[in-house]
N, C-alpha and C positions, 0 to 999 in steps of 0.2 A: 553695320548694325549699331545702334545706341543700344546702349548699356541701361537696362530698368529703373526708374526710377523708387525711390522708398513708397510713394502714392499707391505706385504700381503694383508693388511686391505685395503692398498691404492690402487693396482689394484682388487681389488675387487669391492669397491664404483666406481673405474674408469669405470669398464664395463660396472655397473647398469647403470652409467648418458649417456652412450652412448646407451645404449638400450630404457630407457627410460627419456632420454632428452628432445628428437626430440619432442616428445607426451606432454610431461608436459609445454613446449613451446609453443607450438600451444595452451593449454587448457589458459594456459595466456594471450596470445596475446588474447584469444576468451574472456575471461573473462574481461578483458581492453574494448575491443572493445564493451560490452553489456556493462559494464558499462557508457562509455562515451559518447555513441551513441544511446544507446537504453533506458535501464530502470534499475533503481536502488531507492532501498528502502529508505526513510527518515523518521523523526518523525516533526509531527507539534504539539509543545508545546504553551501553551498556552493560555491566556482567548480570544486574537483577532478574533480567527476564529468560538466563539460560536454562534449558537449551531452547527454549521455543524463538527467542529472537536471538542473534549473535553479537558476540560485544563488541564488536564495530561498528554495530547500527545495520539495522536494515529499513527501509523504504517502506511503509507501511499507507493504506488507503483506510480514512476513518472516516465516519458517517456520523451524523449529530442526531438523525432525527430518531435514536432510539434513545436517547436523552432525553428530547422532548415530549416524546408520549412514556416517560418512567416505563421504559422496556429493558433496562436493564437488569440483568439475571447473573445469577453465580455462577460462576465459571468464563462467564464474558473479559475478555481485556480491553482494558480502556485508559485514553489517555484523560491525562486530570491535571489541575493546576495543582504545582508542589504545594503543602502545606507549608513546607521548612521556609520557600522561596519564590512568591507568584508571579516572580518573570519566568521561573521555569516551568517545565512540564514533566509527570512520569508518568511512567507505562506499567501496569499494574493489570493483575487479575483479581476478579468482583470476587473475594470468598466468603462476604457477608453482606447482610440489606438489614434496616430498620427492623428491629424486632427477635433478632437472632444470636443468638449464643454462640461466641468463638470460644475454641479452647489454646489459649496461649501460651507460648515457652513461659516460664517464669525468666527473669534476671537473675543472672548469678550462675554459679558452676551447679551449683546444685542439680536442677534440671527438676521437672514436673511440669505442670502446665495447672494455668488460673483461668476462669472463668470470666468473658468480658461479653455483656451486653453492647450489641450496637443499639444507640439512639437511633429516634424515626427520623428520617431525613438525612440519613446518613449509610457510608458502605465502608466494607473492610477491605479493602485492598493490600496483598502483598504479591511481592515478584514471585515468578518460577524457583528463583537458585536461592532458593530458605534461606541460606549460609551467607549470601552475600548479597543483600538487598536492602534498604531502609524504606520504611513501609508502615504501616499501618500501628506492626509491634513497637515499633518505633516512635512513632506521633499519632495513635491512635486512630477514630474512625473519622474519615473522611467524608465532610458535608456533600450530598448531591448536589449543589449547584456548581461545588467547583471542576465535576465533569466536563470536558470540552465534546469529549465522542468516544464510540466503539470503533476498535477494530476488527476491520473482517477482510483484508484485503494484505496477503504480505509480496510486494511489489520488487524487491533487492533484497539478495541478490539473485540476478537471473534461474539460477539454478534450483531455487528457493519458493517460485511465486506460487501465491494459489493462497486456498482460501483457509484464512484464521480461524481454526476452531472452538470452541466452548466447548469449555473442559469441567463437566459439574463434579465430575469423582475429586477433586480437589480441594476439596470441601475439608473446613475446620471446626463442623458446626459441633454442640453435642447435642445431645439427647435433650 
């Protein structure tokens, strides 16, 4: 038997991509489009979000399109582009929206709490574990665009999975 020629090899792979191009295109484009629009998997590392996520990370399933229709509610967690750092991401729970009064630790040993309006177009985000989370008290209210998605889906570890709840008693609001 001879040995293929380069001609050969080349209308060979030519056909296949015409045969099946068309298909592997479309699986793309679909796969783009669930990604960007629909749900796509992250990890929330970390001690911020204890006890509800573990500080090892766990596998989490987030949804964008309650982003897109402003279905975001307090008590929801969601991942966002860092304010500090926009290559990263954190994992945050909504305890304010445009329009709403937090009542904040103050700085310092003293202790009390101050009074901070969120701006419109904006949410208050801080982690579960108060004591050890940089967050909103931190770098203030966070813009709704820089939301990526909600979490509703915790995936790892196995013993773990099932479905993220919204937690609205966690509220900072006041009167």
């Amino acid at each position: 038997m001879s040995s293929p020629t380069a001609q050969g090899v080349f209308a060979h792979v030519w056909r296949e991509i015409v045969k099946h191009g068309p298909m592997a295109f479309k699986m793309g484009c679909l796969v783009n489009v669930i990604h960007n629009y629909g749900v796509h998997v992250t990890m929330c590392l970390g001690p911020s979000m204890l006890p509800t996520f573990n500080r090892s990370g766990d596998f989490v399933l987030v949804e964008q399109l309650s982003v897109m229709a402003d279905n975001i509610r307090r008590g929801d967690i969601v991942i966002s582009k860092s304010p500090t750092n926009p290559r990263h991401t954190v994992c945050k729970r909504v305890l304010g929206r445009g329009g709403d009064v937090i009542a904040v630790p103050k700085a310092g040993s003293f202790g009390g709490t101050q009074r901070v309006e969120v701006p419109s177009g904006h949410l208050w985000l801080q982690g579960d574990n108060k004591d050890n989370s940089t967050d909103s008290r931190d770098y203030g209210p966070v813009p709704y665009g820089m939301l990526r998605g909600k979490v509703f889906l915790k995936l790892w570890p196995m013993s773990e999975v099932g479905v993220v709840k919204s937690e609205r008693w966690r509220s900072v609001l006041t009167e």
